[in-house]
One Martini backbone bead per residue (centre of mass of N, CA, C, O) as a GRO file, in nm:
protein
  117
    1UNK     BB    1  -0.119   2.001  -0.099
    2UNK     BB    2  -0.027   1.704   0.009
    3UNK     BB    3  -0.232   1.363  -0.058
    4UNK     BB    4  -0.283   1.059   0.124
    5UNK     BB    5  -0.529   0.841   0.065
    6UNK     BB    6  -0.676   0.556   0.179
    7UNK     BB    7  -0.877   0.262   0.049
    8UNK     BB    8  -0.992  -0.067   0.146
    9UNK     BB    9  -1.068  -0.144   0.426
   10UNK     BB   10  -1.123  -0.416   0.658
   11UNK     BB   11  -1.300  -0.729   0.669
   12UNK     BB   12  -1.158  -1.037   0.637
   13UNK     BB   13  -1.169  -1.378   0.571
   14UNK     BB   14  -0.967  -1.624   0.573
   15UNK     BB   15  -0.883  -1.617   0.214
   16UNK     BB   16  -0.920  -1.321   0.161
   17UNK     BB   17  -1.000  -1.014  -0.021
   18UNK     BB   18  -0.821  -0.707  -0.093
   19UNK     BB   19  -0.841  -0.347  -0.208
   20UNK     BB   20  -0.614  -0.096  -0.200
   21UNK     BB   21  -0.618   0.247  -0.210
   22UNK     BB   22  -0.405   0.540  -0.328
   23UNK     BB   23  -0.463   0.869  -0.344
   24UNK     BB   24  -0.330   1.174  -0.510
   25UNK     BB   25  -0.286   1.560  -0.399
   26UNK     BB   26  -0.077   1.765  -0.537
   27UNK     BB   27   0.030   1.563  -0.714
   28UNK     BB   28   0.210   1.392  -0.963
   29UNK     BB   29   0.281   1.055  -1.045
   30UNK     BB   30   0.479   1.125  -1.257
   31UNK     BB   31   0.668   1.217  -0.980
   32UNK     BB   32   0.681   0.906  -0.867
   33UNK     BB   33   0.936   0.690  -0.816
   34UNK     BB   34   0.772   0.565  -0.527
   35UNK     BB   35   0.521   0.299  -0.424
   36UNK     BB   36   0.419   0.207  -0.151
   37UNK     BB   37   0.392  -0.065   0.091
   38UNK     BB   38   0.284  -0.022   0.458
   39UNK     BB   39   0.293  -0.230   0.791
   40UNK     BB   40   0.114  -0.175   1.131
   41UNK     BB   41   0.118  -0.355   1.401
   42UNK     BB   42   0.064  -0.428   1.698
   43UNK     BB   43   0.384  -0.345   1.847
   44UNK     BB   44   0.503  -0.329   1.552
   45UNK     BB   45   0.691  -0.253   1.328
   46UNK     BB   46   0.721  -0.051   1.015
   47UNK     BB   47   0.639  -0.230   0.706
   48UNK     BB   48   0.731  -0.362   0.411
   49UNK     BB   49   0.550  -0.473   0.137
   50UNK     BB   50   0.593  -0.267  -0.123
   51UNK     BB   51   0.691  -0.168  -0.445
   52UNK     BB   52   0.675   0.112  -0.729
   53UNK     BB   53   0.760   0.233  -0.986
   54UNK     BB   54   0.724   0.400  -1.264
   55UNK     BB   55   0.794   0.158  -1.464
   56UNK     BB   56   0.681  -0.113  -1.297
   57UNK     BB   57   0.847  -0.191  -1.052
   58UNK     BB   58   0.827  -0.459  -0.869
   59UNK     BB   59   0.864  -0.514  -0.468
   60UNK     BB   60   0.834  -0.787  -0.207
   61UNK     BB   61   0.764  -0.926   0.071
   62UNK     BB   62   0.821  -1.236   0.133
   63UNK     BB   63   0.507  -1.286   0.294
   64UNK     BB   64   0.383  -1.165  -0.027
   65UNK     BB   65   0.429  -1.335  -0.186
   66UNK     BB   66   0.202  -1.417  -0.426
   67UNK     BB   67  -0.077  -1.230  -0.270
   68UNK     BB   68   0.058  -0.929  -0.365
   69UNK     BB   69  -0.031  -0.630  -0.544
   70UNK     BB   70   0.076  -0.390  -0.763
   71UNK     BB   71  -0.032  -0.088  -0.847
   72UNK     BB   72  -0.040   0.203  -1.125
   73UNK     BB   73  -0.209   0.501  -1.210
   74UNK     BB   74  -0.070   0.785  -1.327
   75UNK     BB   75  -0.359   0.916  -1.459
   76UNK     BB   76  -0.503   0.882  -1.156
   77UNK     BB   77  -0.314   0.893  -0.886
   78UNK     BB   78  -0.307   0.544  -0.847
   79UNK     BB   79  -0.285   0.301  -0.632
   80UNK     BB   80  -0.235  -0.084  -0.547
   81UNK     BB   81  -0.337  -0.308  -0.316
   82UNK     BB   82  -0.363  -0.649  -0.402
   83UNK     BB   83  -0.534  -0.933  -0.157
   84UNK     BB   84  -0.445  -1.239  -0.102
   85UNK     BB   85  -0.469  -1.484   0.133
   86UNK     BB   86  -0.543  -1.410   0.378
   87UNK     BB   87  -0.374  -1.385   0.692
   88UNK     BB   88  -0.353  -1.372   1.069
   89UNK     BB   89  -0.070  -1.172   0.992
   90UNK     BB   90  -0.183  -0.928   0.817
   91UNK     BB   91  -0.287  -0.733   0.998
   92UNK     BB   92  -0.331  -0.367   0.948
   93UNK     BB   93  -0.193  -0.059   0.884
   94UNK     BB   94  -0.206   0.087   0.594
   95UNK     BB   95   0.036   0.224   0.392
   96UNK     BB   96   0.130   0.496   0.199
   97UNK     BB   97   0.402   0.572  -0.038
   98UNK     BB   98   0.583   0.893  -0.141
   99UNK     BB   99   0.896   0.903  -0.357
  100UNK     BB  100   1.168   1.102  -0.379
  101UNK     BB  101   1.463   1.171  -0.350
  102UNK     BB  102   1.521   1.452  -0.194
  103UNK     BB  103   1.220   1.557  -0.248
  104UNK     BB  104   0.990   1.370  -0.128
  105UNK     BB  105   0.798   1.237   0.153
  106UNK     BB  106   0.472   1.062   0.153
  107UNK     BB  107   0.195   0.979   0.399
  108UNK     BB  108  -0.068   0.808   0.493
  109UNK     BB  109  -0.326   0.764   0.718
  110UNK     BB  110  -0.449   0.490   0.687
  111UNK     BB  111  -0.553   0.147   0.693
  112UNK     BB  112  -0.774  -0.120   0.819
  113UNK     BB  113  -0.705  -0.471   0.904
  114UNK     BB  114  -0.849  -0.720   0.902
  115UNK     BB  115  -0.850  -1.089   1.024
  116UNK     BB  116  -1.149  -1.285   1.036
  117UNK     BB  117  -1.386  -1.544   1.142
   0.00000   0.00000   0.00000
């Protein structure tokens, strides 16, 4: 059974960082061709902030370019999504995302993030 679990959100003021993690069970990471991260704030749609290749080729969201990295650990089966400078804005349950097309396409169950001062 595969799973992807997150953690490391939490509460952090405006121009905070936090670092969300994404472990993988069940799966080996080096058979996931991109892991993405998406964010859902109360009321609107399930949106992409970025995702990175098996070959660590990385692309983001206009919203968070320059402030969020992806990183992952293929021998560790873990992902990071790095948030720098958040902003009132950022809140979202965020969300992990394991994908290879046409085989198969695995969500964790979300992390919290808020920002407030």
């Amino acid at each position: 059974q595969v799973q992807l679990v997150e953690s490391g959100g939490g509460l952090v003021q405006p121009g905070g960082s936090l670092r969300l993690s994404c472990i993988a069970s069940g799966i080996t990471f080096f058979g996931i061709d991109t892991v993405a991260w998406y964010r859902q704030a109360p009321g609107k749609q399930r949106e992409l902030v970025g995702g990175i290749s098996k070959e660590g080729r990385t692309n983001y969201a206009d919203s968070v370019k320059g402030r969020f990295t992806i990183s992952r650990d293929n021998a560790k089966g873990t992902a990071y999504l790095q948030m720098n400078s958040l902003k009132p804005e950022d809140p979202a349950v965020y969300y992990c995302n394991a994908n290879r097309p046409g085989f198969f396409d695995f969500w964790g169950q979300g992390t919290q993030v808020t920002v407030s001062s």
